[in-house]
Short mmCIF file of the C-alpha atoms (twelve columns), coordinates in Angstrom:
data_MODEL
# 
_entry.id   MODEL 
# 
loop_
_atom_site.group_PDB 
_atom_site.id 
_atom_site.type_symbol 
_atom_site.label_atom_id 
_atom_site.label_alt_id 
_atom_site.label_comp_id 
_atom_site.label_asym_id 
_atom_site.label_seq_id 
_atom_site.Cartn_x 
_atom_site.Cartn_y 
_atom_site.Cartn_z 
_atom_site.pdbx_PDB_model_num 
ATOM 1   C CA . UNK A 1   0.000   0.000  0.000   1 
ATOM 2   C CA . UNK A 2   1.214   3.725  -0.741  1 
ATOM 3   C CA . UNK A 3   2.150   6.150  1.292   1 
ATOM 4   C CA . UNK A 4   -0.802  8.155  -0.314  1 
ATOM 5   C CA . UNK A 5   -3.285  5.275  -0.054  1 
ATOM 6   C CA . UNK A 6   -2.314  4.862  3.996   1 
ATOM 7   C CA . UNK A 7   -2.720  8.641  4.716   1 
ATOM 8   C CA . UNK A 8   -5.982  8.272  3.056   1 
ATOM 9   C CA . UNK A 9   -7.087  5.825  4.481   1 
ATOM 10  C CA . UNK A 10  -6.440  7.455  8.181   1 
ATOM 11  C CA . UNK A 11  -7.965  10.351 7.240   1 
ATOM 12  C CA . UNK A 12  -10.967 7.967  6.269   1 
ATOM 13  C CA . UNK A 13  -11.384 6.184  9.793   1 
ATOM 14  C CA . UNK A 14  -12.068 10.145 10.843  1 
ATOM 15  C CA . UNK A 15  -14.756 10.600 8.252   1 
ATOM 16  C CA . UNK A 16  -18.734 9.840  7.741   1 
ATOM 17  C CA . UNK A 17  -19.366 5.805  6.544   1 
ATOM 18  C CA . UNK A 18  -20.143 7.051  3.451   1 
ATOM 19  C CA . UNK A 19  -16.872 8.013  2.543   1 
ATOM 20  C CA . UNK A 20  -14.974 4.751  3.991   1 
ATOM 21  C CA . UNK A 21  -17.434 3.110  1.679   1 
ATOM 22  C CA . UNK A 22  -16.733 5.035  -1.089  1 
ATOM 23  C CA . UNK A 23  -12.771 4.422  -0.398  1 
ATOM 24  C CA . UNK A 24  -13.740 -0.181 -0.295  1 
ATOM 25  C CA . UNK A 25  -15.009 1.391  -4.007  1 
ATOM 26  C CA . UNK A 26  -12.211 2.812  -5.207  1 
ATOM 27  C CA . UNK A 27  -9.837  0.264  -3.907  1 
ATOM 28  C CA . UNK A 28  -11.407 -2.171 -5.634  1 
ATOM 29  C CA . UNK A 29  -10.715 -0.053 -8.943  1 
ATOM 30  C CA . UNK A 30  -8.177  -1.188 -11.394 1 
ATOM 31  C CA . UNK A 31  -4.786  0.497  -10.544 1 
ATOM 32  C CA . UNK A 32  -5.008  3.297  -13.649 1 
ATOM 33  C CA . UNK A 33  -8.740  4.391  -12.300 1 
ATOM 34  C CA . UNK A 34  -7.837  4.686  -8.687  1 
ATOM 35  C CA . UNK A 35  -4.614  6.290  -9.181  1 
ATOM 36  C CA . UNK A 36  -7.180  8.969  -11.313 1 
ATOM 37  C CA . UNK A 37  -9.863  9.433  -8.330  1 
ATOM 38  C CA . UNK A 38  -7.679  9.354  -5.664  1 
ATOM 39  C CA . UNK A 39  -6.414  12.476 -5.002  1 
ATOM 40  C CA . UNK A 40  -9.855  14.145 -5.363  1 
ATOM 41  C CA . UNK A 41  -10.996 11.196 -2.795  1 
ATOM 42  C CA . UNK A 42  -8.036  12.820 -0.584  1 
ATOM 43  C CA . UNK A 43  -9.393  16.016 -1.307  1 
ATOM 44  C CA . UNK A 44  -13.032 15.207 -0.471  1 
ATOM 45  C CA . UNK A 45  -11.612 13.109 2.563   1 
ATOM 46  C CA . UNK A 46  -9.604  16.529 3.898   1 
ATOM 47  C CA . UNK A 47  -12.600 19.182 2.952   1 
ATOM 48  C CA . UNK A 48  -14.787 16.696 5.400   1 
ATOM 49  C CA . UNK A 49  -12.681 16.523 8.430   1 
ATOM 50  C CA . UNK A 50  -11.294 20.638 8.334   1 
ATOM 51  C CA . UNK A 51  -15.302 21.452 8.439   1 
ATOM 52  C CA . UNK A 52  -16.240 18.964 11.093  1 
ATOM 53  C CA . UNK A 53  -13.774 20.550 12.722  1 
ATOM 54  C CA . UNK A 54  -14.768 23.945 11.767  1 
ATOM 55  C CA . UNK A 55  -18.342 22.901 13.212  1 
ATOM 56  C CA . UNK A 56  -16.866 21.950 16.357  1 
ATOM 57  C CA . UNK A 57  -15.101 25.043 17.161  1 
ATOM 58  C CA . UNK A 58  -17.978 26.923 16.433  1 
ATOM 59  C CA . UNK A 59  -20.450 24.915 18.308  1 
ATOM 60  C CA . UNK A 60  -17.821 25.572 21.448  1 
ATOM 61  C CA . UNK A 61  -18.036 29.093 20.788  1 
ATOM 62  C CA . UNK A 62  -21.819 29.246 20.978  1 
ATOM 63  C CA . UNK A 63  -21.874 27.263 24.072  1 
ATOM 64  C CA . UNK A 64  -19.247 29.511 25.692  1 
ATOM 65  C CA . UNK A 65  -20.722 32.910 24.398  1 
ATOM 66  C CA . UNK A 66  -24.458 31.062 26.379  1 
ATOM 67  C CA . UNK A 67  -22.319 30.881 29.467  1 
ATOM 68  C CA . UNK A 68  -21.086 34.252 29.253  1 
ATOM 69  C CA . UNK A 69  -24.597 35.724 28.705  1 
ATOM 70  C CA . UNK A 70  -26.009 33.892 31.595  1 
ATOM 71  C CA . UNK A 71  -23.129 35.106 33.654  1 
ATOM 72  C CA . UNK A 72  -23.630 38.698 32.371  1 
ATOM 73  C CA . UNK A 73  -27.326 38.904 32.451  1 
ATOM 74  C CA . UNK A 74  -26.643 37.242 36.782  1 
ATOM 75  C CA . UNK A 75  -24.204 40.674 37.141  1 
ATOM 76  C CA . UNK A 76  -27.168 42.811 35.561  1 
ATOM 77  C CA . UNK A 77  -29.617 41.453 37.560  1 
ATOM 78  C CA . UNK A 78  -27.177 41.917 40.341  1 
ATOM 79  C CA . UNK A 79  -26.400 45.422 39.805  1 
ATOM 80  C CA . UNK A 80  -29.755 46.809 39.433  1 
ATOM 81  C CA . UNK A 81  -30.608 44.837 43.116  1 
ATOM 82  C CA . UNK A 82  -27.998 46.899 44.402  1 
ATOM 83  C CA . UNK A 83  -28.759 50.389 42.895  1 
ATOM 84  C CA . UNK A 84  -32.388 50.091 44.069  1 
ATOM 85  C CA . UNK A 85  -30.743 49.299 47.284  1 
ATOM 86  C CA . UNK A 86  -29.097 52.592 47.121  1 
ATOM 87  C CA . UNK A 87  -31.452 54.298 46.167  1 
ATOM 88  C CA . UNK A 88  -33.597 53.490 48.799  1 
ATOM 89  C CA . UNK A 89  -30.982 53.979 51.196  1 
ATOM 90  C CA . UNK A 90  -30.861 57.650 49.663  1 
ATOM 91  C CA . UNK A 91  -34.288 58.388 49.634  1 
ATOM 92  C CA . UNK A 92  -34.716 56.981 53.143  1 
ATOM 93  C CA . UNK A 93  -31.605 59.414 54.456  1 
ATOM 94  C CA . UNK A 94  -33.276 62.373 52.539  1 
ATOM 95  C CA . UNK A 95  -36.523 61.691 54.074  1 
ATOM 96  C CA . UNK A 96  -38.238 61.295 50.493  1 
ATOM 97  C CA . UNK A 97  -40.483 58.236 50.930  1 
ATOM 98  C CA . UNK A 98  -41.964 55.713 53.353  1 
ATOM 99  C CA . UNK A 99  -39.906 53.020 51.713  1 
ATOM 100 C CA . UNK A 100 -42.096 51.557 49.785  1 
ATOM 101 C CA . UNK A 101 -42.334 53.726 47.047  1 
ATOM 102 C CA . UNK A 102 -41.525 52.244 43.383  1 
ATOM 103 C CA . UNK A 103 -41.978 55.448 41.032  1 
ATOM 104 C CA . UNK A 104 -38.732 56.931 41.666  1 
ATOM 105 C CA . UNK A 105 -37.067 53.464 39.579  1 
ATOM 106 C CA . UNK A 106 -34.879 54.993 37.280  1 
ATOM 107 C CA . UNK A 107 -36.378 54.938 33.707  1 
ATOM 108 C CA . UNK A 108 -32.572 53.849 32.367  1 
ATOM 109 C CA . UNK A 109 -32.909 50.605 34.044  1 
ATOM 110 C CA . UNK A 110 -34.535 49.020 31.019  1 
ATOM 111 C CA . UNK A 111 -36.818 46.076 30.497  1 
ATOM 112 C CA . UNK A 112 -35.059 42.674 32.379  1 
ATOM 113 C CA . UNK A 113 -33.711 39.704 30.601  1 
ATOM 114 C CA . UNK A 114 -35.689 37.227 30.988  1 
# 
């Protein structure tokens, strides 16, 4: 067996069933026929595995950049807990409501995430 015909055939093991079926095909191919299809078989075979491997990276990303959202939409949440805080604390120490007040929310807060 080649050199070529091994590397292909490694590659292969990392690809779909269709293609190792595909390369029991063209093995059993005369010698001039194969040595014709086989490089655009090596092709095909290397085209397949960089974009499953695209996929994957990008199907990390996404899952990271969830996990980041979650964790910034937590310190949102967070943050406007505390500035209500404060500004009850404020309006408390400037004697401007009984405490239970809700009109004087800041308009900048913004809907939630939800």
């Amino acid at each position: 067996m080649s050199a070529a015909a091994r590397s292909t055939e490694q590659l292969v093991n990392d690809a779909p069933v269709e293609l190792a079926e595909l390369q029991r095909a063209i093995d059993s191919l005369p010698a001039a026929q194969r040595v014709v299809l086989l490089p655009a078989f090596q092709r095909v075979v290397e085209s397949t595995n960089r974009r499953r491997k695209i996929l994957q990276l990008v199907q990390e990303a996404l899952g990271q950049l969830r996990l980041d959202m979650k964790y910034l939409v937590f310190d949102l949440e967070a943050t406007r807990r505390e500035r209500d805080g404060y500004q009850q604390q404020l309006r408390e120490w400037t004697g401007e409501g009984d405490g239970n007040d809700q009109d004087h929310r800041d308009e900048s807060s913004g809907p939630t995430l939800e």
